[in-house]
CHARMM internal coordinates of N, CA and C (Angstrom, degrees):
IC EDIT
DIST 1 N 1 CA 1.4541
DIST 1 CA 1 C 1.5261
ANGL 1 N 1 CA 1 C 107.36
DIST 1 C 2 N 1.6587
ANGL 1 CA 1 C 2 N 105.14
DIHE 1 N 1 CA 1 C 2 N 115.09
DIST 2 N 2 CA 1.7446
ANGL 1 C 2 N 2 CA 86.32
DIHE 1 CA 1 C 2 N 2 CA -171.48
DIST 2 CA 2 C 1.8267
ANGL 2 N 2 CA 2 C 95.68
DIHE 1 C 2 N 2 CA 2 C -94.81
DIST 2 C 3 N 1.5222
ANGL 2 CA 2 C 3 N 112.91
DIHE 2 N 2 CA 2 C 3 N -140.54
DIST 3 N 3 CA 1.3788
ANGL 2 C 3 N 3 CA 118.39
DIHE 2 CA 2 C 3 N 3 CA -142.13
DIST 3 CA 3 C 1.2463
ANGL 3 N 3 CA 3 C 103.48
DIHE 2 C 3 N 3 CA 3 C -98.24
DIST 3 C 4 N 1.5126
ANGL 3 CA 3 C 4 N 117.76
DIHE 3 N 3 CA 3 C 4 N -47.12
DIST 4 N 4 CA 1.3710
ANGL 3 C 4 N 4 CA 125.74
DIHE 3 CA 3 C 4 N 4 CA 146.72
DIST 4 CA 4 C 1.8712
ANGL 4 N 4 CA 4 C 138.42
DIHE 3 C 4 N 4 CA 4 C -48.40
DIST 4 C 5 N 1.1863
ANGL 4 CA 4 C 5 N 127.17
DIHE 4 N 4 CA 4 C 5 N -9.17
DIST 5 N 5 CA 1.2200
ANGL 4 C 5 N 5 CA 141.14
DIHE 4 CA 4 C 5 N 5 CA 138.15
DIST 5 CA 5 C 1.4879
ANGL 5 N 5 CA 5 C 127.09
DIHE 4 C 5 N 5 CA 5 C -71.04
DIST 5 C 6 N 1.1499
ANGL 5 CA 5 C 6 N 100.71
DIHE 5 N 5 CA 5 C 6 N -38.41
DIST 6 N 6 CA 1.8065
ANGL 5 C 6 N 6 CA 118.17
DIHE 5 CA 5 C 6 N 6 CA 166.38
DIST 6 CA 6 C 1.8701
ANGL 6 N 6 CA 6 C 100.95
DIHE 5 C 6 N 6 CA 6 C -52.92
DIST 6 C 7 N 1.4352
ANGL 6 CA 6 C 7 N 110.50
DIHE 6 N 6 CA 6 C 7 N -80.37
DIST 7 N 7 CA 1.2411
ANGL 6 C 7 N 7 CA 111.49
DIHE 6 CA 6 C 7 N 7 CA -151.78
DIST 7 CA 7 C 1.4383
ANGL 7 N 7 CA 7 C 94.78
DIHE 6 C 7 N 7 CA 7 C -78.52
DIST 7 C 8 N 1.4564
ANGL 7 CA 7 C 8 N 141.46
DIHE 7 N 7 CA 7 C 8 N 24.78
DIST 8 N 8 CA 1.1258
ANGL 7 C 8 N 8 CA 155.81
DIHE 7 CA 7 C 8 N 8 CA -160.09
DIST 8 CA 8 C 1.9507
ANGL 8 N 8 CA 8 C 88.09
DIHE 7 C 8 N 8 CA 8 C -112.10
DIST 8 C 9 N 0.9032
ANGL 8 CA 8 C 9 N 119.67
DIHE 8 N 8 CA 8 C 9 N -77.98
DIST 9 N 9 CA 1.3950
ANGL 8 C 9 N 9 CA 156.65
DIHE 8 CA 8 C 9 N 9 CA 169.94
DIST 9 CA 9 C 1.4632
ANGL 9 N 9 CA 9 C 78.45
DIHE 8 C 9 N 9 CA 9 C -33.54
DIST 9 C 10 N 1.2843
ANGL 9 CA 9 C 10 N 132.23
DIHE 9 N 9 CA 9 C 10 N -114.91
DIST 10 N 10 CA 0.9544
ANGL 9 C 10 N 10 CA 151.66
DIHE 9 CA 9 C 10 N 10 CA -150.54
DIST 10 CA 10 C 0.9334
ANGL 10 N 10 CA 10 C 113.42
DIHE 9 C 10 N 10 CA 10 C -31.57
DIST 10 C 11 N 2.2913
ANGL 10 CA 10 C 11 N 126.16
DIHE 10 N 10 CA 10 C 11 N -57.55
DIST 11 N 11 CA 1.3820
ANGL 10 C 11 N 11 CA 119.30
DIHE 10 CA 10 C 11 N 11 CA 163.02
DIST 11 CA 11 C 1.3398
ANGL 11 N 11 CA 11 C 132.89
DIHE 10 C 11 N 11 CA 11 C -50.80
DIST 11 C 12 N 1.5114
ANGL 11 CA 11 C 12 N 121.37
DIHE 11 N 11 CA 11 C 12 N -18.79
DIST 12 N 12 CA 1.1486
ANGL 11 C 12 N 12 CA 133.47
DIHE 11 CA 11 C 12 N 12 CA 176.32
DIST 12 CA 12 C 1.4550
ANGL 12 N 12 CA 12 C 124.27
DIHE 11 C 12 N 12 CA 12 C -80.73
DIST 12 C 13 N 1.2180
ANGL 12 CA 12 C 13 N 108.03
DIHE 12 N 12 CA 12 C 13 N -6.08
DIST 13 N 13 CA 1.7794
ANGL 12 C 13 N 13 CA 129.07
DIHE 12 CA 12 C 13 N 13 CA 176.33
DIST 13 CA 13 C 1.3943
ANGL 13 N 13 CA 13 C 86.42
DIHE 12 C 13 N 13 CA 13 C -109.61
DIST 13 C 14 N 1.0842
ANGL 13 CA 13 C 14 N 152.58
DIHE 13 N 13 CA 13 C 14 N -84.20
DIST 14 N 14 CA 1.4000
ANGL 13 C 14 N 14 CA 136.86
DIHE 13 CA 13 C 14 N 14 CA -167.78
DIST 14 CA 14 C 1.6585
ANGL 14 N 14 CA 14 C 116.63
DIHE 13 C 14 N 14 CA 14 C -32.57
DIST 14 C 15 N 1.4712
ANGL 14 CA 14 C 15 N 95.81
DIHE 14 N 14 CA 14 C 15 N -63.05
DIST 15 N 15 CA 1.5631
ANGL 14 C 15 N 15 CA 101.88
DIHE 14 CA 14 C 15 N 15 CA 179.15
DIST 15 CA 15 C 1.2276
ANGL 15 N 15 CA 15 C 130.68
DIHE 14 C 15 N 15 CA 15 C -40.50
DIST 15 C 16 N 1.7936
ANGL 15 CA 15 C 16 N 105.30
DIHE 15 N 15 CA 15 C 16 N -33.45
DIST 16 N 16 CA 1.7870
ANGL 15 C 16 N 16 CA 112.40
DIHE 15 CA 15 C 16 N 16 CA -166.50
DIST 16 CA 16 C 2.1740
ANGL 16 N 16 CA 16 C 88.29
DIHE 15 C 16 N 16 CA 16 C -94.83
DIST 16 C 17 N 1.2847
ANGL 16 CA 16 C 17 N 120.89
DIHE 16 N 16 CA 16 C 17 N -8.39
DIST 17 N 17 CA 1.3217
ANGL 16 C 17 N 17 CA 113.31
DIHE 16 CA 16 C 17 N 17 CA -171.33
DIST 17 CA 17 C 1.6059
ANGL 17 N 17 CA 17 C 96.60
DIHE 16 C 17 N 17 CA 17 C -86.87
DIST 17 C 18 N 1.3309
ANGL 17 CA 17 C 18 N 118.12
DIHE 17 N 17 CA 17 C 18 N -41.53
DIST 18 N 18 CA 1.7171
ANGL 17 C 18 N 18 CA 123.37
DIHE 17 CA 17 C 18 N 18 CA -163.24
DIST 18 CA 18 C 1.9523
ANGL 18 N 18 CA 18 C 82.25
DIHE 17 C 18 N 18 CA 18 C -71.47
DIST 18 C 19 N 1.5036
ANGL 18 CA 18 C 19 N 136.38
DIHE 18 N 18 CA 18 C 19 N -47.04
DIST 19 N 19 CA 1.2099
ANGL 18 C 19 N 19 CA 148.66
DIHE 18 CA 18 C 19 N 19 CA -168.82
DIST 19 CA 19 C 1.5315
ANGL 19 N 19 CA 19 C 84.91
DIHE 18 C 19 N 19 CA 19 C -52.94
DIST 19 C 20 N 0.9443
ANGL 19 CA 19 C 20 N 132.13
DIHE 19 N 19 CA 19 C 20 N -90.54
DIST 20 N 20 CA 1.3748
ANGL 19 C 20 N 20 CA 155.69
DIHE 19 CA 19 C 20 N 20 CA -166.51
DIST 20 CA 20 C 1.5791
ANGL 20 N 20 CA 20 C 96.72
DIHE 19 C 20 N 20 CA 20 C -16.60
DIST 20 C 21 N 1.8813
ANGL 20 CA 20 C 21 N 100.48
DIHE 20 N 20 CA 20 C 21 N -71.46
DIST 21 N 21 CA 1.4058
ANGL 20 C 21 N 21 CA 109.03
DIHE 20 CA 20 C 21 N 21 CA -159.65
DIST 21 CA 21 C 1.5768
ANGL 21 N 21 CA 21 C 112.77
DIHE 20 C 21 N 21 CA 21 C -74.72
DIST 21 C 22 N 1.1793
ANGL 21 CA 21 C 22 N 101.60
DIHE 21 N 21 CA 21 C 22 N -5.49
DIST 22 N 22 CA 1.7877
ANGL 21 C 22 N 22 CA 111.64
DIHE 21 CA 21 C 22 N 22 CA -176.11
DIST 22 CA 22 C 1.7034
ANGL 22 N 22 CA 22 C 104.72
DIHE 21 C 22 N 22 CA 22 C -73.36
DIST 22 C 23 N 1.2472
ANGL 22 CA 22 C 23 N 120.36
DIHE 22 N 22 CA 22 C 23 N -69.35
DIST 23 N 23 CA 1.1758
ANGL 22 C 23 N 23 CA 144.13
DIHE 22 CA 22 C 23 N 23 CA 117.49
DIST 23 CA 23 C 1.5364
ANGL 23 N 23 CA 23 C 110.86
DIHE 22 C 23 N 23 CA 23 C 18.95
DIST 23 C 24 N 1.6110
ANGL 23 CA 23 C 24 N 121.15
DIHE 23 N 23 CA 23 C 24 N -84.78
DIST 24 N 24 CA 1.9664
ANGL 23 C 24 N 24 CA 97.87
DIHE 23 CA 23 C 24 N 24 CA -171.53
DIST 24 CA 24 C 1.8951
ANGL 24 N 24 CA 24 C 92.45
DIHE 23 C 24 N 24 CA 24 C -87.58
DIST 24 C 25 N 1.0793
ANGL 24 CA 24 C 25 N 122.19
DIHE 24 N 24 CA 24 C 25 N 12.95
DIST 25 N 25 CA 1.7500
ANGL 24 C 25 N 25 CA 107.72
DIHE 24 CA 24 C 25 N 25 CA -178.98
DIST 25 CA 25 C 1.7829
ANGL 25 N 25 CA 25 C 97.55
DIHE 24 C 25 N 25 CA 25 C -91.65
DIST 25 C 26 N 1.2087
ANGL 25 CA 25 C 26 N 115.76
DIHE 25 N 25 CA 25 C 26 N -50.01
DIST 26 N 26 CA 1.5214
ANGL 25 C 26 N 26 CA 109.42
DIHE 25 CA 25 C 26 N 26 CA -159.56
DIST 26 CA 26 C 2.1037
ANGL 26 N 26 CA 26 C 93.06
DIHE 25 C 26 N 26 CA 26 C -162.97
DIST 26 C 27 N 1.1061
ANGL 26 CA 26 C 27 N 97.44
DIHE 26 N 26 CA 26 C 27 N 97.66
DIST 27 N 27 CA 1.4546
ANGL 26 C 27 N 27 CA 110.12
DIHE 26 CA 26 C 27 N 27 CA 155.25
DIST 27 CA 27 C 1.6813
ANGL 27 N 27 CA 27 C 122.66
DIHE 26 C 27 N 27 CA 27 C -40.96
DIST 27 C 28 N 1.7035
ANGL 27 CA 27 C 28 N 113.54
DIHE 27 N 27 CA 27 C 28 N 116.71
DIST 28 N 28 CA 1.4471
ANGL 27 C 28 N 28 CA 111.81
DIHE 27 CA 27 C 28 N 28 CA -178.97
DIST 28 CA 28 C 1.6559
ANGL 28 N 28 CA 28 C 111.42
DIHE 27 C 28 N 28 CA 28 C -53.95
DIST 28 C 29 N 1.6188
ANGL 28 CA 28 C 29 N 133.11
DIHE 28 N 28 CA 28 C 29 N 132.86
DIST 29 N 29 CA 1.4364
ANGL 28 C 29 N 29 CA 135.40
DIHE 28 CA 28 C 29 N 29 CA 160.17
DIST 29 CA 29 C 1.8008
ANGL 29 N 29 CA 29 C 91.62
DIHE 28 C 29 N 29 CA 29 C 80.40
DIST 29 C 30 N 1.3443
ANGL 29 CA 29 C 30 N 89.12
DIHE 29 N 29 CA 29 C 30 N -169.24
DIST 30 N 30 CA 1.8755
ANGL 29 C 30 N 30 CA 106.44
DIHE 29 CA 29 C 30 N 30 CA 167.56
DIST 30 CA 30 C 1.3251
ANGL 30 N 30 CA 30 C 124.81
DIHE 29 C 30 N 30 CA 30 C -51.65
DIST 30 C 31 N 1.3254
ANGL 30 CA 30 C 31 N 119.33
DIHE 30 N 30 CA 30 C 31 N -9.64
DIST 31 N 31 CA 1.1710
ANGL 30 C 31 N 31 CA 125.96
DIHE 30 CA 30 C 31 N 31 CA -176.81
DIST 31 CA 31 C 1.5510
ANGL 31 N 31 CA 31 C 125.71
DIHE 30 C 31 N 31 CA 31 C -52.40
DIST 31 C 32 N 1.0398
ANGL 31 CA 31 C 32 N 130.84
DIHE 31 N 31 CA 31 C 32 N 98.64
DIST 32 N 32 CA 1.5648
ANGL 31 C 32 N 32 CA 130.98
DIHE 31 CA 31 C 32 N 32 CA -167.04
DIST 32 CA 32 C 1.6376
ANGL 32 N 32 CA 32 C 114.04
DIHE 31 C 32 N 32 CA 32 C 66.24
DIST 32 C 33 N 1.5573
ANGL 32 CA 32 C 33 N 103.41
DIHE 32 N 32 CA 32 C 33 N 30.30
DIST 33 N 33 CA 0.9584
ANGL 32 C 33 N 33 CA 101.95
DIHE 32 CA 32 C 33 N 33 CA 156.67
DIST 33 CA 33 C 1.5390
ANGL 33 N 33 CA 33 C 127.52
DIHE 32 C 33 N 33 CA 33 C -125.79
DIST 33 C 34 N 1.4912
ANGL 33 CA 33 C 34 N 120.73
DIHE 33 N 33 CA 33 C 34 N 138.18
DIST 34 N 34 CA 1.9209
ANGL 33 C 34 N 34 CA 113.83
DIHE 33 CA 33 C 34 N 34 CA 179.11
DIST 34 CA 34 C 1.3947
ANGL 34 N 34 CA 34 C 94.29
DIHE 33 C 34 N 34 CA 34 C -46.75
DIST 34 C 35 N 1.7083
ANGL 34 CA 34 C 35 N 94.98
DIHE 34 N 34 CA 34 C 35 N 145.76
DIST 35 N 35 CA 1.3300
ANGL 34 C 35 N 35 CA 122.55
DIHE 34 CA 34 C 35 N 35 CA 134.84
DIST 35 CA 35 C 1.1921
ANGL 35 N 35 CA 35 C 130.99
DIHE 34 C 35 N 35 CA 35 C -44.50
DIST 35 C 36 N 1.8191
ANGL 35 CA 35 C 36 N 108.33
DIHE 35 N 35 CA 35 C 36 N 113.33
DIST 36 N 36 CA 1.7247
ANGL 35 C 36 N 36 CA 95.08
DIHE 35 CA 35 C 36 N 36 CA 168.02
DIST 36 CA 36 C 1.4074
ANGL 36 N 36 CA 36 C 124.40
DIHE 35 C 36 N 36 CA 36 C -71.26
DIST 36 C 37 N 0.9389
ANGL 36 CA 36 C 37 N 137.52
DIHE 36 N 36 CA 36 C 37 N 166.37
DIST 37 N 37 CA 1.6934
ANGL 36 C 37 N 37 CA 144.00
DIHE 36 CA 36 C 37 N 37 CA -148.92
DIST 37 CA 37 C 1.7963
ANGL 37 N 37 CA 37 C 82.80
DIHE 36 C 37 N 37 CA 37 C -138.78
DIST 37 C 38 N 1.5211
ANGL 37 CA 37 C 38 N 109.75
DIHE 37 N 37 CA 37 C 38 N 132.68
DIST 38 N 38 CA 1.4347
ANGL 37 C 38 N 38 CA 136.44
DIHE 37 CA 37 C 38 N 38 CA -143.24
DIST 38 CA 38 C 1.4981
ANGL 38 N 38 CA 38 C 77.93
DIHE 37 C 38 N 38 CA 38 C -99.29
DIST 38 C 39 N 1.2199
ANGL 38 CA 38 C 39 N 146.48
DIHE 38 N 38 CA 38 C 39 N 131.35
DIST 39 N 39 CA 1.6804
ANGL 38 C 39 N 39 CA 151.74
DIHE 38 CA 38 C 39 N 39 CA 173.60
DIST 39 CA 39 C 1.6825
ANGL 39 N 39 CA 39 C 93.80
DIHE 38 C 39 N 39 CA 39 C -145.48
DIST 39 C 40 N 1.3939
ANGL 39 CA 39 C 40 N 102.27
DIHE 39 N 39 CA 39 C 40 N 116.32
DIST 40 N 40 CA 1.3232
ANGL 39 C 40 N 40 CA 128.85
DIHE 39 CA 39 C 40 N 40 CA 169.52
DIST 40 CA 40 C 2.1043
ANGL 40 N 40 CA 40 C 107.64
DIHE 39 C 40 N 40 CA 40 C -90.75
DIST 40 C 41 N 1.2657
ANGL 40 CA 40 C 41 N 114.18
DIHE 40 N 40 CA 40 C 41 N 100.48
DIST 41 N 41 CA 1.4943
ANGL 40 C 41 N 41 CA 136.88
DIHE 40 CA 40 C 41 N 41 CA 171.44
DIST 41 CA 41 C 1.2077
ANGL 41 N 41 CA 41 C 105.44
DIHE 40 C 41 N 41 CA 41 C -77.77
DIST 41 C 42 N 1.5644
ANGL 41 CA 41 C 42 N 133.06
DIHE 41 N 41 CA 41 C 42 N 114.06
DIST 42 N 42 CA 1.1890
ANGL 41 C 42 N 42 CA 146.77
DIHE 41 CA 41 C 42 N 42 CA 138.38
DIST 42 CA 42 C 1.2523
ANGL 42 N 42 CA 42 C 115.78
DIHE 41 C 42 N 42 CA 42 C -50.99
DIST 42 C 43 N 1.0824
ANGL 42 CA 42 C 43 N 146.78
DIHE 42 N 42 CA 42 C 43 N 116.28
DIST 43 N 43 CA 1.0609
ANGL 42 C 43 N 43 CA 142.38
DIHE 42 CA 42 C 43 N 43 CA 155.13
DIST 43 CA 43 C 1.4750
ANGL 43 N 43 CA 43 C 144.39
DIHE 42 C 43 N 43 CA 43 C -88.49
DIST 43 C 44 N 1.3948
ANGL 43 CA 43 C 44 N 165.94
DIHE 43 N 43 CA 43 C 44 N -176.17
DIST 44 N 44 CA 1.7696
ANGL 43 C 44 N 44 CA 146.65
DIHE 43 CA 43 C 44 N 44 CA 147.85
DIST 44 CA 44 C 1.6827
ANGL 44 N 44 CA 44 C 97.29
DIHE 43 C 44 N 44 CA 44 C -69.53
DIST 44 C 45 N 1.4074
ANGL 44 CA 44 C 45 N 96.66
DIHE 44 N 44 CA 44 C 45 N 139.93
DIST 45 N 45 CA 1.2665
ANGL 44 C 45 N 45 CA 111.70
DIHE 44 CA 44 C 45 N 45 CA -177.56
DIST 45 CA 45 C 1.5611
ANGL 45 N 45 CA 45 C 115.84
DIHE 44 C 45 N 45 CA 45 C -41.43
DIST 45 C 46 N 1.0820
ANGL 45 CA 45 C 46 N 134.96
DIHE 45 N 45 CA 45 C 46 N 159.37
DIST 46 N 46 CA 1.7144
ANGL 45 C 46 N 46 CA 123.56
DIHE 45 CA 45 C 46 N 46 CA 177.75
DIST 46 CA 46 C 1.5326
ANGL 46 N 46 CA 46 C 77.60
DIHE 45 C 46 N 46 CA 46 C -104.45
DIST 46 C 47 N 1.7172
ANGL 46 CA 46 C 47 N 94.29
DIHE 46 N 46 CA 46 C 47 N 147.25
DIST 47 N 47 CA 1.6816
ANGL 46 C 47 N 47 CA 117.19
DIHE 46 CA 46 C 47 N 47 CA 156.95
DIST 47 CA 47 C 1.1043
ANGL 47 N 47 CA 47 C 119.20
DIHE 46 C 47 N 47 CA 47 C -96.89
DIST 47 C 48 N 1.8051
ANGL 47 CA 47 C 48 N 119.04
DIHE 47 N 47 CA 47 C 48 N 117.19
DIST 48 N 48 CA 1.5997
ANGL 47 C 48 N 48 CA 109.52
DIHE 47 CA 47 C 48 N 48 CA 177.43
DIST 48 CA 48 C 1.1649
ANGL 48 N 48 CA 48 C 133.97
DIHE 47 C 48 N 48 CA 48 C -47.03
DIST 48 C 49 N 0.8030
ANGL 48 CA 48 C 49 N 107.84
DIHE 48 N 48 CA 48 C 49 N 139.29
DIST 49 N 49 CA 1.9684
ANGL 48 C 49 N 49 CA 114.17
DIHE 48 CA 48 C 49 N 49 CA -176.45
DIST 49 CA 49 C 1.3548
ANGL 49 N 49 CA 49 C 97.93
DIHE 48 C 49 N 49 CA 49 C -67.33
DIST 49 C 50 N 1.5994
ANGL 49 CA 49 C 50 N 115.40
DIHE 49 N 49 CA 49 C 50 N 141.97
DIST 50 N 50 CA 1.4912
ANGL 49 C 50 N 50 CA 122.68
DIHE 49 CA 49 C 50 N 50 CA 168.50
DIST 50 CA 50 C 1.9247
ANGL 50 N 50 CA 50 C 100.37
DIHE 49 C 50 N 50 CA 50 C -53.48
DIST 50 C 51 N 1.3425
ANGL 50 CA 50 C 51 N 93.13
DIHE 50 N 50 CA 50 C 51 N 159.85
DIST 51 N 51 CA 1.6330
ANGL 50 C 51 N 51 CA 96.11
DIHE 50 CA 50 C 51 N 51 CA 168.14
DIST 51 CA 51 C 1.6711
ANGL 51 N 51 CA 51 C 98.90
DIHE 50 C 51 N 51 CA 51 C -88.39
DIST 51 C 52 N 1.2083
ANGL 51 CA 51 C 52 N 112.24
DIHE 51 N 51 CA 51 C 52 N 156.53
DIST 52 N 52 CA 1.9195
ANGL 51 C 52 N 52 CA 124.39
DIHE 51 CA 51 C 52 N 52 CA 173.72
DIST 52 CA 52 C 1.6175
ANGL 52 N 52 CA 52 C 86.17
DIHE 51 C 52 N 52 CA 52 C -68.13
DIST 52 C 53 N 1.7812
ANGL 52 CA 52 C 53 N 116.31
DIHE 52 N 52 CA 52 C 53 N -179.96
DIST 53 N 53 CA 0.8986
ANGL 52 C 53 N 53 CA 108.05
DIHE 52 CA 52 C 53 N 53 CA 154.60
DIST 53 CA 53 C 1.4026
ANGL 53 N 53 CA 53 C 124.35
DIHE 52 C 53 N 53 CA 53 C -113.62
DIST 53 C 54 N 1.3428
ANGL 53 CA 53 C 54 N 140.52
DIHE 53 N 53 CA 53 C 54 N 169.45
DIST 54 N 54 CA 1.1550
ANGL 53 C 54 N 54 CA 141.30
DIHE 53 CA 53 C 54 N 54 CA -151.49
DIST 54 CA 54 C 1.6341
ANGL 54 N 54 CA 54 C 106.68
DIHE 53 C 54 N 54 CA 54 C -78.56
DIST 54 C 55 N 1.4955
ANGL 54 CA 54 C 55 N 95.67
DIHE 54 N 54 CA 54 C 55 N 124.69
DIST 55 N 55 CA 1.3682
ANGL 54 C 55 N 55 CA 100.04
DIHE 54 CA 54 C 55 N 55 CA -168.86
DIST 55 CA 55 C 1.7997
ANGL 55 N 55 CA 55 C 119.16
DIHE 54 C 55 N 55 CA 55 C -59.89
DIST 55 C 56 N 1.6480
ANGL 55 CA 55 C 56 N 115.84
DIHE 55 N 55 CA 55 C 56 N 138.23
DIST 56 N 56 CA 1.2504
ANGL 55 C 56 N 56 CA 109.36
DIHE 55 CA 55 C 56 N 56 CA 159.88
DIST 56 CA 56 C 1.3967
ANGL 56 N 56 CA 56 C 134.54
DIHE 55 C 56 N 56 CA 56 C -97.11
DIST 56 C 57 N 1.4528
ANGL 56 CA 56 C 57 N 99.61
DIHE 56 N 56 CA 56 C 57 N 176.51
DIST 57 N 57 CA 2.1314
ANGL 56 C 57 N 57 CA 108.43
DIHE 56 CA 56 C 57 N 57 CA -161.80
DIST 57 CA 57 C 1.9940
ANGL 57 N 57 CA 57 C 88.69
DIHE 56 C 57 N 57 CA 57 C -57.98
DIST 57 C 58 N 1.1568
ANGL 57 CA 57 C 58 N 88.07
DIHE 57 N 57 CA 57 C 58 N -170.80
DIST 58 N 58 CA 1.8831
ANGL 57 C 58 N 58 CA 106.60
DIHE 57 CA 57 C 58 N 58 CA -173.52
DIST 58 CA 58 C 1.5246
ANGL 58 N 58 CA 58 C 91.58
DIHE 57 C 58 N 58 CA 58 C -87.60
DIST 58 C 59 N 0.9890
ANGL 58 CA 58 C 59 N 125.70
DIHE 58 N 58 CA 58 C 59 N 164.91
DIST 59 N 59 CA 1.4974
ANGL 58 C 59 N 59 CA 161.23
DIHE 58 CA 58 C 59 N 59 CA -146.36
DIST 59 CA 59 C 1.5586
ANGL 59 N 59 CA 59 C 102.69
DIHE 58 C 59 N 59 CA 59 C -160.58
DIST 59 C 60 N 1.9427
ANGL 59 CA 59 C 60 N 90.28
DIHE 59 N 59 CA 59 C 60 N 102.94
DIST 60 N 60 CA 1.1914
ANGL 59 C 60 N 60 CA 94.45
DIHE 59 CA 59 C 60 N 60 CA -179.70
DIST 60 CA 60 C 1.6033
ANGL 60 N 60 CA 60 C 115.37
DIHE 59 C 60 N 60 CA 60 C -117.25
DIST 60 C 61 N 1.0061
ANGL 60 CA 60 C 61 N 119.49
DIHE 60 N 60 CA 60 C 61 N 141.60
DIST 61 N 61 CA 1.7968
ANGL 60 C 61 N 61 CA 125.88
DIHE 60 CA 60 C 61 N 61 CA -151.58
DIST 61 CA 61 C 1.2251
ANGL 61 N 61 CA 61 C 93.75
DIHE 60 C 61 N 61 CA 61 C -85.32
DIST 61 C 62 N 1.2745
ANGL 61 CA 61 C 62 N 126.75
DIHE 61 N 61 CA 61 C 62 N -69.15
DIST 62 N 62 CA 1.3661
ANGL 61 C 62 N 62 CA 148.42
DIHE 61 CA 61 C 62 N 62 CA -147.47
DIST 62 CA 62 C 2.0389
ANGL 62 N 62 CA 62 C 110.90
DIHE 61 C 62 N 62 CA 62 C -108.88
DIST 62 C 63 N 1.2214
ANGL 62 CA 62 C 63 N 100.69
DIHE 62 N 62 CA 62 C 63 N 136.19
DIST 63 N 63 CA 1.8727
ANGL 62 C 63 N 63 CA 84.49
DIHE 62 CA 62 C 63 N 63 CA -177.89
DIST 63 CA 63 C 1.7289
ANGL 63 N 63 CA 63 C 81.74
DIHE 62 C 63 N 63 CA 63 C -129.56
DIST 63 C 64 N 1.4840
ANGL 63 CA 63 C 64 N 97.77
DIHE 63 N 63 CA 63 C 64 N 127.05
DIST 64 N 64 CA 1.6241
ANGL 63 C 64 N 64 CA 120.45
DIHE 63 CA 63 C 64 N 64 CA 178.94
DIST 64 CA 64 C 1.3422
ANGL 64 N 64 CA 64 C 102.19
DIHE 63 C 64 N 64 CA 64 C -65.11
DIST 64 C 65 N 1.5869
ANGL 64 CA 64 C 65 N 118.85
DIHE 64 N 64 CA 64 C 65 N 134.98
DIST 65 N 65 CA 1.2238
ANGL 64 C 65 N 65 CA 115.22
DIHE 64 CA 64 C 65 N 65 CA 179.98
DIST 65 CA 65 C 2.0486
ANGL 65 N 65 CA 65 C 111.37
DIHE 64 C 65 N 65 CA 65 C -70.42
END
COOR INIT
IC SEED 1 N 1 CA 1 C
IC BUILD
């Protein structure tokens, strides 16, 4: 068995273990997973936020001779 059959072997036991554990932690998409059930929340009205006011030019202290 040379070195390249080895790590041949070897990635292929890793791969199907990371497969494995991916698998019983969290199923890819909807798959074995419930349906969420569509619930429409009323809420208190939101109050608009004031607008900021519109920004002004720079303010300059000093005028370079």
């Amino acid at each position: 068995m040379n070195s390249q059959s080895f790590a041949g072997l070897l990635g292929a036991i890793v791969a199907s273990v990371v497969m494995v554990v991916a698998v019983a932690y969290g199923p890819i998409g909807q798959y074995g997973k419930p349906a969420k059930p569509a619930s429409i929340q009323q809420s208190a009205p939101v109050q608009p936020v004031p607008a900021a006011p519109a920004p002004r030019g720079p303010v300059i202290w000093e005028v370079p001779n």
